[in-house]
N, C-alpha and C positions, 0 to 999 in steps of 0.2 A: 504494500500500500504506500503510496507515495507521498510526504510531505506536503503541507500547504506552500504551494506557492506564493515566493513572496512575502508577502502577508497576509498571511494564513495563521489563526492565532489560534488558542487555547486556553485552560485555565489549569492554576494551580488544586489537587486535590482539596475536598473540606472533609475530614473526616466523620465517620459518624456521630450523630447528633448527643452529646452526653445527656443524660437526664439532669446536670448540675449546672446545663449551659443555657438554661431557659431565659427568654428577654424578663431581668425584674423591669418594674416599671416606675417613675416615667422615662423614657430611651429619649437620648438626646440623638438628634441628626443636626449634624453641620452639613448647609449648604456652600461652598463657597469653590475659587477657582482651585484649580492645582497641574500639576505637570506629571505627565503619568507616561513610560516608557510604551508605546504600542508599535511601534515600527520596529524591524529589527537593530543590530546595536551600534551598527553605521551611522544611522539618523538620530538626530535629536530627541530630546523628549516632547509628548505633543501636550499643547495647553489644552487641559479639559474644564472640568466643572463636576465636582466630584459629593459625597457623600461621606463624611467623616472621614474625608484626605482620600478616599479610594473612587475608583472608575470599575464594575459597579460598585453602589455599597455597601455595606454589612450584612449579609446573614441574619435576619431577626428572626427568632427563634420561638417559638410558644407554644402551648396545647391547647388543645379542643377544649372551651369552657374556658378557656383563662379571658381577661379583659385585658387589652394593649391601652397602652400610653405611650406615645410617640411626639414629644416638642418639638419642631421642627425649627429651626433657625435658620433666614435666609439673610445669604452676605453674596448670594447673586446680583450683578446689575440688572436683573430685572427683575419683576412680580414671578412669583410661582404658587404652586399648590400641592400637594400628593394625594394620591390617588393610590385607592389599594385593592390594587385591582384582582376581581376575582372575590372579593370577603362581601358576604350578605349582610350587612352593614348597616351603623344607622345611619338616614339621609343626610343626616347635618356632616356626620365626619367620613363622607364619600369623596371630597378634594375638588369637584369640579366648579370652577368661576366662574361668579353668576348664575349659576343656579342652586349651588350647597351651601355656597361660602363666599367672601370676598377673597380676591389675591392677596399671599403675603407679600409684604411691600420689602422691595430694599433694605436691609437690617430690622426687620419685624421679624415676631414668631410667631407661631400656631402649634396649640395642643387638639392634638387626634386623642382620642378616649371612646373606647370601642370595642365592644364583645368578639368572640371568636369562634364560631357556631361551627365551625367546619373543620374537622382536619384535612391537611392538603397542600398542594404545591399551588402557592400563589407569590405574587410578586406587587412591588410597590413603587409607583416613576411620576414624574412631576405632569401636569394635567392644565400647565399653563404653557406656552406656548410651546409647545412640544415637540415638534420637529425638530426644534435646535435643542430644546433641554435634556429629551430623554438623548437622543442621541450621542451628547457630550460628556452626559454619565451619569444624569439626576434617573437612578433607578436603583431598584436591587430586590434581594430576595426576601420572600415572607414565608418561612415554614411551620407550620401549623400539624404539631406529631400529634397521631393519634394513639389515647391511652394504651390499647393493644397493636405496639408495630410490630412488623412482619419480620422476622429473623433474619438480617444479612449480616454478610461481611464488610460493606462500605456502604453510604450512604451518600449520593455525592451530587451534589446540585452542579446544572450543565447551564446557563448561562448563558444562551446562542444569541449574537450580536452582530453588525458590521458597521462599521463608521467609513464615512470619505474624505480620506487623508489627500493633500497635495504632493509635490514633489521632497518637499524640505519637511512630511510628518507634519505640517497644521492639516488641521479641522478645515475643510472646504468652507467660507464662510457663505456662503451662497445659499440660503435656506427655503429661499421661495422662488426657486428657478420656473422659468412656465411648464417647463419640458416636466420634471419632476411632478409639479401637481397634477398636469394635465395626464400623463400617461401612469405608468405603475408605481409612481411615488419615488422617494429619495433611497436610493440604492448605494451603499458604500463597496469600495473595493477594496477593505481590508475586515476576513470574516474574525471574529472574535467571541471567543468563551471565557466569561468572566474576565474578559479586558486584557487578556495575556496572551502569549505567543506561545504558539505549540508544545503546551504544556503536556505531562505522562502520568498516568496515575499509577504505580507499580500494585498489580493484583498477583492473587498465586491463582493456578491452574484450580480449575472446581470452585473459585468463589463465587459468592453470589451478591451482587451490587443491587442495589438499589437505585435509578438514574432516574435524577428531577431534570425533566427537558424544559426550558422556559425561551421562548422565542420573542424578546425583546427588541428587534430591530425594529426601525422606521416603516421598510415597506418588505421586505426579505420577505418570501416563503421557503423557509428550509425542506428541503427533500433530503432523507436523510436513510439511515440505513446500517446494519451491523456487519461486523466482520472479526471472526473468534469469540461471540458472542451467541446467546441464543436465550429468548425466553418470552416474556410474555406482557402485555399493555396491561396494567393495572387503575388506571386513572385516566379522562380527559380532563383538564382545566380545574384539579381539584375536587373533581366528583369520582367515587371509586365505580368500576364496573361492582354488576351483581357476578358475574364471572369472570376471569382473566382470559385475556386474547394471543392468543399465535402474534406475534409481529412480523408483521408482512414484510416482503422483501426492501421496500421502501412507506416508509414514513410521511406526510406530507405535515409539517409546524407554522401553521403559520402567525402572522406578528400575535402576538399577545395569549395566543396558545400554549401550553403544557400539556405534557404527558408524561406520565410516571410508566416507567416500569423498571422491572424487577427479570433480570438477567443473569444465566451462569457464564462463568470463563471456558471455554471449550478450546480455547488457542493451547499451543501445546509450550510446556518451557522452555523459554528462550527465544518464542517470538514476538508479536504484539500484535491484541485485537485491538478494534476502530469503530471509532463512531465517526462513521462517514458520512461525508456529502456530499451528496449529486451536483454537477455542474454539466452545462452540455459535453463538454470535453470528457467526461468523465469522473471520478468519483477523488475526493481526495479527503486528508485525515482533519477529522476535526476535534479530535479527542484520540489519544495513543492512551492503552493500555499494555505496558511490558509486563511478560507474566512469566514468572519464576514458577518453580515445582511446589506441588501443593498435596495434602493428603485425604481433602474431601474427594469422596463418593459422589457418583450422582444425583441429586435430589429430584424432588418430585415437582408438578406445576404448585405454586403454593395457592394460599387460601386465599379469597377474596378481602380486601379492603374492608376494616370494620364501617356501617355506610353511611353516611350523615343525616341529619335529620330531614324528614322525607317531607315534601309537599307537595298533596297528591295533584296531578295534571288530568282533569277531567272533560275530554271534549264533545262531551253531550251536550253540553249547553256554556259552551264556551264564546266569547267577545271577540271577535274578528276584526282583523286590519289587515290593510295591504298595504307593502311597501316598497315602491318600486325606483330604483337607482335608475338615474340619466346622468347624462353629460359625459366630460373627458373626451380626449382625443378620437375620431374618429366614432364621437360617438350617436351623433344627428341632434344632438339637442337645438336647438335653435330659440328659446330662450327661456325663463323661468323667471318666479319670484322671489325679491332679493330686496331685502330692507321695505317691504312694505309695498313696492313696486314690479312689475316686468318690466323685466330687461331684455335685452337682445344678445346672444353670445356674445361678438365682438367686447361689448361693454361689461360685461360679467370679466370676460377673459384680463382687459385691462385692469379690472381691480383685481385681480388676482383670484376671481371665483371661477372654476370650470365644473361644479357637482351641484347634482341637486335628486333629492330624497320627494317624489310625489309632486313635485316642480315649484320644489323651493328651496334656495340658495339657505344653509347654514340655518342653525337652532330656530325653528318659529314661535309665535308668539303662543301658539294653542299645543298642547300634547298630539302627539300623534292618538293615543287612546287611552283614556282616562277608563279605569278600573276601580269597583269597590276590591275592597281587601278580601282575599282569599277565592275572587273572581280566578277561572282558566282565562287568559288572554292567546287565540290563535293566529300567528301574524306570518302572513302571506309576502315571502321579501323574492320581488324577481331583479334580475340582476341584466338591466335593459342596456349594458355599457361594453368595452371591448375590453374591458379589464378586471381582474377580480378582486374580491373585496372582503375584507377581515373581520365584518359585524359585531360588533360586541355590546354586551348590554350590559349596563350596570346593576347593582345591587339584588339582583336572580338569576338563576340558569334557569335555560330553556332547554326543552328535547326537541330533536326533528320528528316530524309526524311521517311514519313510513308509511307507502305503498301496503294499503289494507290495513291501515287506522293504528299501528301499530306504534311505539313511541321509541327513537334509537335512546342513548347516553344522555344523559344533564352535561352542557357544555355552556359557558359564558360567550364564547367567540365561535362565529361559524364563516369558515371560509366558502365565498360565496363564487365559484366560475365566472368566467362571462356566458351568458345566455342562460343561465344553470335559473329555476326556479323550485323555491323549494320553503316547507312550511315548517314553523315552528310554533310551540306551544309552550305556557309556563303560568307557573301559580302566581298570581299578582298577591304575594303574600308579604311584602314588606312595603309600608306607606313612605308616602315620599316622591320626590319629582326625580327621576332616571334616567339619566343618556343614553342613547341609544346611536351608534356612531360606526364606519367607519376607522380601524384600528391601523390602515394607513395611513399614516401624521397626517401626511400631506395632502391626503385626500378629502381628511375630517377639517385642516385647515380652511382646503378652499371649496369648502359648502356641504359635505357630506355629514350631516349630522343632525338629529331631532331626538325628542323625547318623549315618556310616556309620565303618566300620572297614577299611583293607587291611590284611593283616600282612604281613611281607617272608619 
């Protein structure tokens, strides 16, 4: 298996989670700038914007039932917010501005204070202007053990990123190119895990890992895939299977997706399995495991994920909405409404809006659908554009509604094809106003994004 080229990055191991390493509370987060080596060691170090001195940040660690406390202190030159993404949350400490909360300002702070309902692989990235923030490194990991976890040998959160470096290792600073928002979003051409370069995790033969996939890029969809490895999907986005999955030959993660699973070492001592990624050219490493001799036996598929609390999705008499995506290159819109007004593409394009959700430019003034509490909401999203699209809804998981009424997985984020239509369902069981977005920055930047409503 061949090295990342380039810049092709990686990340350093986290070992498994001790039960003494729990977040107490309240966890201080420093926002501010820093300088963080991601180019190989020829080039400089690149200026980011980091999370307690790091690009991502910290590992915040907790159990299922515990309550987080997160102060957030921003020494950013701009307004921010966090966002914790993936946690069924309450409305007020969801991060998103102008509609949960106000921006923190330039040396202001914000305390997050927040129950933890879920065990699961979730993550947590800044929710103010986001293309350039989460990108530069305001993001990181939120894990969430549940009381009975699953016996491994390592534990290791994967971290899958890509930023766009210039020639000299800066940050492209070009954040709202038209090409970018208008086609598949801001694409970096250096891949990174956990912000490091072709980092190694040393396993022995017969172990059994545990792997948190979290796909935090901008617009990336990772295709990915194992190699000396073998085992099984355990999770989408924080929700466990009622049964564990075969992992198919290839993977598809995309932005703001996770997948857990739970893998043996099969490589023999002395070579090194891979967490691979497909690129047209062909496949390259984006996680090395070198594996030394080891004296486990083969084990068995293991048990399901203890399962979170349930809320049941009933589409007997469930509330309906459609939601249909326009705009973007090549895509025929010809114009939409946008502050109040129709506009005419040309004129959307000059402000920098190419997207619109039911043909309107950016958050509207009305919910998409307003739900009583505990209402089934069934929302009909087709995907009318040449490009596809990362949906993600805040504060509930939804399931897809299969062929013959059937309900797949609880996921937060569903990647959507171009031309792909496809329905989803969820318990409007948490009150509060909820984004509902595009999880391509750049896309959600320039208009792809609206909301829904539960009342209690």
């Amino acid at each position: 298996m061949p090295s990342r080229r380039s810049f092709l990055a990686s990340l350093a191991a986290l070992p498994l989670l001790p039960r003494s390493g729990w977040a107490a509370t309240p966890v201080q987060l420093a926002l501010a700038p820093l300088q963080q080596q991601i180019a190989p060691a020829q080039y400089g170090k690149t200026d980011l914007w980091g999370v307690n001195s790091s690009m991502p940040g910290p590992t915040l660690q907790a159990r299922q039932g515990d309550r987080l406390k997160v102060q957030v202190n921003n020494g950013l030159p701009q307004e921010t917010s966090m966002h914790w993404h993936g946690i069924r949350i309450e409305n007020a400490m969801d991060g998103v501005p102008g509609l949960t909360q106000a921006p923190i300002a330039p040396g202001a702070e914000f305390t997050y204070d927040f129950a933890l309902p879920d065990a699961g692989t979730y993550w947590y990235h800044s929710h103010a202007q986001s293309v350039e923030q989460v990108e530069r490194g305001i993001q990181g990991p939120l894990i969430v053990a549940e009381h009975d976890a699953p016996d491994v040998d390592q534990d290791l959160v994967l971290m899958l990123d890509d930023i766009r470096l210039m020639q000299d290792a800066a940050v492209d600073p070009v954040f709202d190119h038209p090409h970018d928002m208008s086609h598949a979003g801001r694409m970096g051409n250096v891949m990174l895990t956990n912000g490091q370069i072709e980092a190694r995790y040393p396993v022995q033969q017969g172990d059994r890992l545990r792997l948190r996939l979290i796909n935090s890029a901008n617009a990336r969809i990772f295709a990915l895939g194992l190699q000396g490895l073998t085992g099984w999907i355990m999770a989408y986005d924080g929700m466990p299977l009622t049964a564990p999955e075969e992992i198919p030959d290839q993977l598809l993660l995309a932005p703001a997706q996770r997948i857990d699973l739970i893998v043996d070492v099969t490589a023999d001592a002395g070579e090194d399995a891979f967490l691979v990624q497909f690129e047209r050219d062909g496949g390259y490493a984006q996680a090395s495991f070198p594996v030394s001799a080891g004296t486990k036996s083969t084990r068995n598929m293991p048990a399901p994920l203890p399962p979170n609390p349930d809320h049941a999705i009933t589409l007997g008499n469930a509330r309906s909405a459609t939601l249909r995506m326009e705009g973007g290159a090549m895509g025929g819109m010809r114009a939409a409404e946008w502050q109040g007004e129709t506009q005419g593409m040309r004129s959307l394009a000059q402000a920098g809006q190419f997207w619109a959700l039911n043909g309107v430019v950016g958050r509207p003034n009305a919910p998409l659908v307003r739900a009583s509490i505990g209402e089934t909401v069934k929302l009909t999203m087709v995907n009318d554009t040449a490009f596809p699209h990362a949906m993600h809804l805040h504060g509930m998981h939804f399931a897809e509604v299969l062929p013959g009424g059937g309900l797949g997985p609880l996921r937060d984020t569903l990647l959507m094809m171009r031309g792909e239509t496809r329905t989803v369902a969820f318990n409007a069981h948490n009150p509060g106003k909820w984004l509902l977005h595009c999880h391509m920055l750049s896309h959600h930047a320039a208009g792809m994004g609206t909301w829904v409503e539960v009342t209690a």
